[in-house]
C-alpha positions in Angstrom: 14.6 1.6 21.7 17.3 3.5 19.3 21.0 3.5 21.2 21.5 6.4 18.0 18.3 8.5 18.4 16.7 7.6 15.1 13.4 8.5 17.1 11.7 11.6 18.5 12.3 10.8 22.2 9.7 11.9 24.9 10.8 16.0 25.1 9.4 16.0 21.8 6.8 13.1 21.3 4.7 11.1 23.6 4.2 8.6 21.0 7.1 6.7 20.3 8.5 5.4 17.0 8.2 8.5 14.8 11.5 9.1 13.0 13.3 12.1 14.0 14.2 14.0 10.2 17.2 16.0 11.5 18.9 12.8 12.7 22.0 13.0 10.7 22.3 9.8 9.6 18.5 9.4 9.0 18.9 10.0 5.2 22.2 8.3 4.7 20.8 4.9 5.8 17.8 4.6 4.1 19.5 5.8 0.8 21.8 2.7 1.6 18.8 0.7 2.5 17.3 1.6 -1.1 20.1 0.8 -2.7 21.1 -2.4 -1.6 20.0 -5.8 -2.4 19.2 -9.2 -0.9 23.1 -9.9 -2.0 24.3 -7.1 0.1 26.6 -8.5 3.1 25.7 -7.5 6.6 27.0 -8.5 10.0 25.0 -11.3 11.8 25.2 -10.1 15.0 23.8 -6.6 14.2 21.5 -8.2 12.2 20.6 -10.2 14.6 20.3 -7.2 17.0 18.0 -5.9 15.1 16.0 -8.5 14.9 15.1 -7.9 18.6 14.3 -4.4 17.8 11.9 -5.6 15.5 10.2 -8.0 18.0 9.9 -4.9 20.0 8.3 -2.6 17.2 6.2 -5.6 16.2 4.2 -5.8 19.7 3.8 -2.3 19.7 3.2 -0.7 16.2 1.6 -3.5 14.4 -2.0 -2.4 14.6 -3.1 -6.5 14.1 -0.9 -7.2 17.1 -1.2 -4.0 19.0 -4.8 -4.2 19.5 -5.2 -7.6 20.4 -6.9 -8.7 16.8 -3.5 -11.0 16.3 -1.6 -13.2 18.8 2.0 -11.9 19.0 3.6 -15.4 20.9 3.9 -17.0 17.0 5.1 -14.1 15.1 7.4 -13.2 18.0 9.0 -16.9 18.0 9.5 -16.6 14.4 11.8 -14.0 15.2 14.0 -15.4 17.6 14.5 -18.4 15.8 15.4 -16.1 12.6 17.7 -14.2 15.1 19.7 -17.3 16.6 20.0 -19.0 13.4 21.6 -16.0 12.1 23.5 -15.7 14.6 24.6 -19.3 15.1 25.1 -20.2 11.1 26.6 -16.3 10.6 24.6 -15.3 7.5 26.3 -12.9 5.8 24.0 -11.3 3.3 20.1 -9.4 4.2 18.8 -12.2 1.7 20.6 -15.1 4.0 19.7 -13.6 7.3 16.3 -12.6 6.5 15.3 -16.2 5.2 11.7 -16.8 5.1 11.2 -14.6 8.0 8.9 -11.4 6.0 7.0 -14.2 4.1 6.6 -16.2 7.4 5.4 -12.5 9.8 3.1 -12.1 6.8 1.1 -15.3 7.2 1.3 -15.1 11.3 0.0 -11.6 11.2 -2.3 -12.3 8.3 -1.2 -8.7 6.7 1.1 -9.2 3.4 2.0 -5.5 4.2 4.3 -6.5 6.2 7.6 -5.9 4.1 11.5 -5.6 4.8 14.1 -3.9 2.6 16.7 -6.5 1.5 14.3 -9.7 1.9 14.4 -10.8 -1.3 10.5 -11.6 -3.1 8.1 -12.9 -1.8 6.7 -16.5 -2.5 3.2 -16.2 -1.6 1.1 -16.4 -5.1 4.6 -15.9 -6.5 3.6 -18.2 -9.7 0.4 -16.6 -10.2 0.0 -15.2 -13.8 0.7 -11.3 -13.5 0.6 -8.6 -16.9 4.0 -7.4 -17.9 4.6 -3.4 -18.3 7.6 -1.4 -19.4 9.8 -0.3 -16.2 9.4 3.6 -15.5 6.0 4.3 -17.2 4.2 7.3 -15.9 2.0 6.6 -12.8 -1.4 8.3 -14.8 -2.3 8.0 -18.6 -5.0 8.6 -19.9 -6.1 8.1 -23.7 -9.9 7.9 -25.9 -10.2 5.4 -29.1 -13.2 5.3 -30.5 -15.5 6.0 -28.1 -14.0 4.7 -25.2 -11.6 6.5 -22.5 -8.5 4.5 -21.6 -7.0 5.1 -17.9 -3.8 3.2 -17.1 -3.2 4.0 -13.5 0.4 2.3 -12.8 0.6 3.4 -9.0 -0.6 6.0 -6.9 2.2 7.6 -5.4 5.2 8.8 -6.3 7.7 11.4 -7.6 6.2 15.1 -7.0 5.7 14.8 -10.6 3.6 11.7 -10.3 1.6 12.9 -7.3 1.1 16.4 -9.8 -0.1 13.9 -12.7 -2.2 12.1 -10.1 -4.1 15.3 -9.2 -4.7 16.5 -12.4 -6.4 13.4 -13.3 -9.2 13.8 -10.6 -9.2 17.8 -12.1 -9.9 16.1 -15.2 -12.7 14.0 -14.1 -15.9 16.0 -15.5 -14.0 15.4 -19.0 -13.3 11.7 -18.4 -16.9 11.3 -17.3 -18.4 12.2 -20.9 -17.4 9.2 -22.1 -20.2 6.7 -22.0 -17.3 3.5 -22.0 -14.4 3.5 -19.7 -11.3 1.3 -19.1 -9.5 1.8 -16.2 -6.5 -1.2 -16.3 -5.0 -1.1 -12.5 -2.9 -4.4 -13.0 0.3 -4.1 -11.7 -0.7 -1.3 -9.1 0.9 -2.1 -6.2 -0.6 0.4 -4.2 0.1 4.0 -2.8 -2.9 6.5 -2.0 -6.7 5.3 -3.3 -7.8 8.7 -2.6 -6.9 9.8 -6.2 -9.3 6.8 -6.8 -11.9 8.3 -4.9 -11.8 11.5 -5.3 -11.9 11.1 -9.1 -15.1 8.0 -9.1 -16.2 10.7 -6.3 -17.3 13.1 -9.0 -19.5 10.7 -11.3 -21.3 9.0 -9.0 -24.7 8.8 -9.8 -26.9 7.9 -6.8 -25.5 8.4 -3.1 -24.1 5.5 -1.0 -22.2 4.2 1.6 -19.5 2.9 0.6 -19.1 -1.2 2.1 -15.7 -1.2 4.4 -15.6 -0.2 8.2 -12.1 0.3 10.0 -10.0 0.7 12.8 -7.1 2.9 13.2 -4.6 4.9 14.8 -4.5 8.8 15.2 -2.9 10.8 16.5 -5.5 14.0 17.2 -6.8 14.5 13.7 -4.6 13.4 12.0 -3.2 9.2 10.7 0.1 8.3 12.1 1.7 6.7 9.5 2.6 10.1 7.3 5.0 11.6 10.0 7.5 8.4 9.2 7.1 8.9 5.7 7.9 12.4 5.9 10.9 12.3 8.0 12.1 10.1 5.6 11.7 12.5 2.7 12.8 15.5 4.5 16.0 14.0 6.2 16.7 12.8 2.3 15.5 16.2 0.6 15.0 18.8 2.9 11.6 20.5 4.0 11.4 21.5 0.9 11.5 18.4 -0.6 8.2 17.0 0.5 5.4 16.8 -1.4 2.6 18.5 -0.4 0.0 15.8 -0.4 2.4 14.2 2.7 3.1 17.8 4.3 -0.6 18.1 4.4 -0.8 14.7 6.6 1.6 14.6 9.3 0.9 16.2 12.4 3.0 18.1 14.9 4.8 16.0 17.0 3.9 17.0 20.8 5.0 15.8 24.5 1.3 15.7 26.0 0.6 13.3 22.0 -1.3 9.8 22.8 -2.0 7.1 20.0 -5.6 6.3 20.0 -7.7 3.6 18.1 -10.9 5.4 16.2 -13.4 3.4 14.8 -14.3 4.4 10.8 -18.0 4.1 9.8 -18.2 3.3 6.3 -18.2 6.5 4.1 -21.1 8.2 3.0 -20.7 9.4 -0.8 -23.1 12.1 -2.3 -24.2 11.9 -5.9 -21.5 13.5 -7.7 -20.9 16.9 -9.4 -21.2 15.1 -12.9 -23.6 11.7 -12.5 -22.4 8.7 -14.7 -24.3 6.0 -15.7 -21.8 4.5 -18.5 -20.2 1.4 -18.4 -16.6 0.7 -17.0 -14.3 -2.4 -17.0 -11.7 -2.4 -14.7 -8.4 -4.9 -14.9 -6.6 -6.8 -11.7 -4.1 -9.4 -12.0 -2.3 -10.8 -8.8 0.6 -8.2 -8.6 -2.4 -5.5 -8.2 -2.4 -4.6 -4.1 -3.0 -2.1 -1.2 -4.5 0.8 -3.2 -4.6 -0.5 -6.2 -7.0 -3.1 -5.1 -9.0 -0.7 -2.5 -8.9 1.7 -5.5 -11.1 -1.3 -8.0 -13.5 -2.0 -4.9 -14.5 1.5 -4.7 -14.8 1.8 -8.6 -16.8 -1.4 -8.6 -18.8 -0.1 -5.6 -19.6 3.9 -6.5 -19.5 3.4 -10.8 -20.8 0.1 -11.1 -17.7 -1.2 -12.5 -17.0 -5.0 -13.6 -13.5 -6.2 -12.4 -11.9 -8.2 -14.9 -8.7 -10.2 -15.2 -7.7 -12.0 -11.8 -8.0 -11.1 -8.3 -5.8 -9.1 -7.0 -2.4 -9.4 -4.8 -4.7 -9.9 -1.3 -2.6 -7.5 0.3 -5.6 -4.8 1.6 -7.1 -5.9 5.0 -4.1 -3.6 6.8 -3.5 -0.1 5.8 -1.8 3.1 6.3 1.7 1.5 6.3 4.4 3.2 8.0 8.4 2.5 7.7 10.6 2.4 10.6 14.7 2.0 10.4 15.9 -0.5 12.3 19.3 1.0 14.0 22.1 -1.4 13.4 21.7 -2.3 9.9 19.9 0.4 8.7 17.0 -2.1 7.3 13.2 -0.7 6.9 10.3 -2.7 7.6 6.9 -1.3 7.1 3.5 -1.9 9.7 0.5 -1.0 9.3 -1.5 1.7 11.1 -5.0 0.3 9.9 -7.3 -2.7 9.9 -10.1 -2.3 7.3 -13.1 -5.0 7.1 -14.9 -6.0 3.9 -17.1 -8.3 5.9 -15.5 -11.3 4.1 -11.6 -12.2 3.9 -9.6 -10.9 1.5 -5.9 -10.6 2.4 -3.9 -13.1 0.8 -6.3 -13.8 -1.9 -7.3 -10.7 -3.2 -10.9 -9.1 -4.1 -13.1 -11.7 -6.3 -13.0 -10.5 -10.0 -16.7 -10.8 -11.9 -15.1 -12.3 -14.8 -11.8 -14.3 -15.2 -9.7 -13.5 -18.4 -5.6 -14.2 -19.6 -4.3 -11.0 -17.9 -1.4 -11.3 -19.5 -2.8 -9.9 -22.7 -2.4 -6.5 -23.5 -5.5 -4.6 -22.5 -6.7 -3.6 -25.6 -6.8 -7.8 -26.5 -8.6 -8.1 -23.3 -11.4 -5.6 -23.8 -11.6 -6.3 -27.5 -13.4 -9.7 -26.3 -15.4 -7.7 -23.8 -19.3 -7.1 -24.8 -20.2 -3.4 -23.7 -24.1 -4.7 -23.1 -26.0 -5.0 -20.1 -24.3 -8.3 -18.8 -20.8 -7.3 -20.0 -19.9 -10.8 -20.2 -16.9 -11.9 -23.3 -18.8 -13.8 -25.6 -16.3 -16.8 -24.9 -17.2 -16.7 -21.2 -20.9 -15.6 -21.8 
């Protein structure tokens, strides 16, 4: 699998592909992965050696594949054509070598989580109208004008500072939840860990329900697979006490006698909440929102009543708890997911319908100016 033991081998895990963090080049290569661009020159024959490693981890750790849901033969043919051209034509950079190959295992497999450092950016919906925001703005804000609270949520994950931040805004829910009008402008969330999301919608909701997604997934015991990888990472790059407790508190203890199982996940059943809301709430997508950040609007939509406004989102939520994995030879990291979550219509690639469709480039405060906070919520341009 790993000629340099990236991996836990079988004295210390009996599922394979969980990064071992006390490899000593572990943190050296994904800081160079991180760093790097689609410019970055690479070697096409350890390129292209990785390329078969990734055919390998492909079959066996993308949960689409892995279970059957997904056909492996075109995804897997996609690869070795990537890796003889590379090969044969001796692209020299990640960007040349990779080609289309990440946009091209994303529509095979279905899953846009599917995602490779050094690619280059994707073309799928690549034209689609997105909001601009200012690079390194804090992951929570939250603000009131007259009347009406103001939640920019910019991603959900983070620095330890931004996963602190994160938890203090579902602390601070009982105080949000006085407010009878509430923005919450998720455009441009890319994703991270909806369970701020629901833990903070959790606490207003005003009649019980269950909430409208089933799934299937991977554990490992109790506990998801995907946060070990994760972990490594940040502890190989930080030391143990580097790592963030919301990702200590996830990974399990790797074991010999360990087996990967599929669990099926009813949907979740939500109580009424500590502090019942029946305000209203507009909530903003454009196509750059995705993974969490789109989950994160459904369950708003779904447990506060919420209106989603703006565009639909990135279509990148029908696979789930994403792991990374190094690749040996070039020190590249893909990501897989763990997770296939049903909707009971199709969303991936096209992103959850929005109730009303409005210029998401504006600034929000444009946006909701034109909103109507009455019982239809409709702008009165749309209405």
């Amino acid at each position: 699998m790993s000629a340099d033991g990236l991996y836990l081998p079988p004295a210390r895990s009996g599922v394979a592909w969980l990064l071992d963090p006390d490899h000593p080049h572990l943190a050296e290569r994904v800081d160079a992965a991180l760093a790097s661009t689609a410019d970055t020159p690479v070697d096409p024959d350890a390129f292209s050696d990785d390329l078969g490693v990734l055919a390998l981890l492909l079959q066996e750790r993308h949960f689409g594949i892995a279970t059957g849901r997904v056909a492996a033969g075109p995804a897997l043919a996609a690869i070795h054509a990537a890796a003889e051209r590379c090969r044969r034509e001796r692209r020299a950079t990640f960007g040349d070598a990779w080609g289309t190959l990440v946009d091209d295992l994303r529509s095979l497999t279905g899953d846009r989580h599917v995602q490779a450092t050094r690619a280059g950016p994707s073309v799928i919906r690549a034209d689609d109208p997105a909001a601009a925001f200012p690079a390194g703005e804090p992951a929570v804000q939250v603000s009131s004008d007259d009347g009406v609270l103001w939640v920019r949520l910019a991603w959900l994950v983070g620095s330890a500072k931004d996963l602190a931040d994160l938890s203090r805004f579902v602390e601070e829910a009982p105080a949000h939840f006085r407010h009878d009008r509430i923005v919450v402008d998720l455009r441009g969330n890319t994703g991270g860990d909806d369970s701020f999301v629901l833990a903070w919608a959790a606490q207003g909701v005003p009649e019980a329900i269950n909430y409208p997604e089933t799934a299937r997934e991977w554990r490992i015991g109790g506990f998801v697979p995907n946060a070990w990888n994760w972990a490594a990472i940040e502890e190989s790059r930080h030391g143990p006490g580097g790592l963030p407790p919301e990702l200590a508190k996830h990974r399990h203890t790797p074991g010999p006698a360990d087996v990967l199982k599929v669990v099926d996940v009813a949907p979740a059943h939500v109580p009424v909440g500590p502090v019942p809301w029946r305000g209203r709430m507009l909530v903003l997508t454009d196509a750059r929102t995705g993974s969490s950040g789109e989950s994160g609007a459904w369950i708003l939509k779904h447990l506060l009543g919420a209106r989603l406004a703006g565009a639909p989102g990135k279509g990148c939520i029908e696979y789930g708890n994403i792991a990374p994995y190094v690749l040996p030879n070039t020190g590249a990291v893909v990501t897989l997911a763990t997770k296939h979550n049903d909707y009971g219509f199709p969303v991936e690639m096209q992103g959850f319908p929005v109730d009303v469709e409005l210029d998401v480039t504006l600034p929000a405060a444009e946006l909701v100016a034109a909103w109507r906070w009455d019982a239809s919520s409709v702008p009165p341009s749309l209405g």
